[in-house]
N, C-alpha and C positions, 0 to 999 in steps of 0.2 A: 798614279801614272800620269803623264803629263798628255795633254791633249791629243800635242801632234802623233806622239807615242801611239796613242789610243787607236787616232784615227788610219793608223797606218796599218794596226793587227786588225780591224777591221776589213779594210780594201784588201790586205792579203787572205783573209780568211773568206771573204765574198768572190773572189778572181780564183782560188784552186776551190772552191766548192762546184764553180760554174767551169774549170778545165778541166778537172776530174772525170764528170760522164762524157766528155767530149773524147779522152785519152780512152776510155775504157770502151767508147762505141767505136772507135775511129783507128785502131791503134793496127799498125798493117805487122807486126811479125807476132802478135800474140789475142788468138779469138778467145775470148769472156764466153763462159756459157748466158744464157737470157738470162739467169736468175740476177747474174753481177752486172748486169746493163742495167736491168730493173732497180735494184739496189744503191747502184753509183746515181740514180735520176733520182731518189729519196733521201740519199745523202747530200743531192745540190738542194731540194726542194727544202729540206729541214736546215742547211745551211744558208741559205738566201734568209729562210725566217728568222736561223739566229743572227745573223747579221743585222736585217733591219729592226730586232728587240731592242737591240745591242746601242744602237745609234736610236733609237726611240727613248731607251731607258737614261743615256748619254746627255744628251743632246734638246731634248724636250723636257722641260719642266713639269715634273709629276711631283705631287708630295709625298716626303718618302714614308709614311705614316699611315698614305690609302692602302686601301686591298687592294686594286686596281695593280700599283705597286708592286707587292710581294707577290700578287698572282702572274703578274708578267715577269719579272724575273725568275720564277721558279720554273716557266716555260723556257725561258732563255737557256736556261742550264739543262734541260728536256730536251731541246731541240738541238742544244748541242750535243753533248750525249750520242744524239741518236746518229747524229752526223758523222762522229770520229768512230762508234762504234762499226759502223756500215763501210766506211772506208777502211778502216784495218780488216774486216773481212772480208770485202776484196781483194785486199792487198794481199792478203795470206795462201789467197786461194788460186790452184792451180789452174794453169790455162785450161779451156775448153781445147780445143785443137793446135798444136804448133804451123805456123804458115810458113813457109819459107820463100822468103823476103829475095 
């Protein structure tokens, strides 16, 4: 993948991890029970870290041969994981209260 490429699924993958809990706390016709607030703030928390792996693994020269290496990119794919999984089950799940807007 070419750089620019790269660095662009990055910034978008960092910018909807960090709008996401803002949508989900902030959102005026539809209330999140606590649980999907809680869960939207550890799908940015685990998206921030896959982002900055992402751009560490990228972008810094590691040899690709260390442990250091493989242990940090197997996080990478961990923390992403955990990120898209947590956001489709918010996403799934029903409002706590309807508000009308």
């Amino acid at each position: 993948m070419p750089a620019h490429l790269h660095l662009m699924s990055l910034l978008v993958g960092i910018t909807s991890s960090i709008v996401f809990p803002i949508i989900v706390c902030f959102h005026r016709t539809r209330a999140f029970a606590a649980w999907a607030k809680i869960a939207s703030i550890v799908a940015c928390i685990s998206g921030l870290g896959w982002g900055f792996l992402s751009w560490k693994l990228t972008y810094c020269f590691i040899s690709d041969l260390s442990y250091d290496f493989n242990r940090a990119y197997d996080v990478k794919g961990l923390l992403g994981g955990i990120c898209i999984g947590l956001v489709f089950s918010v996403l799934i799940s029903k409002p706590y209260v309807k508000r009308v807007a």
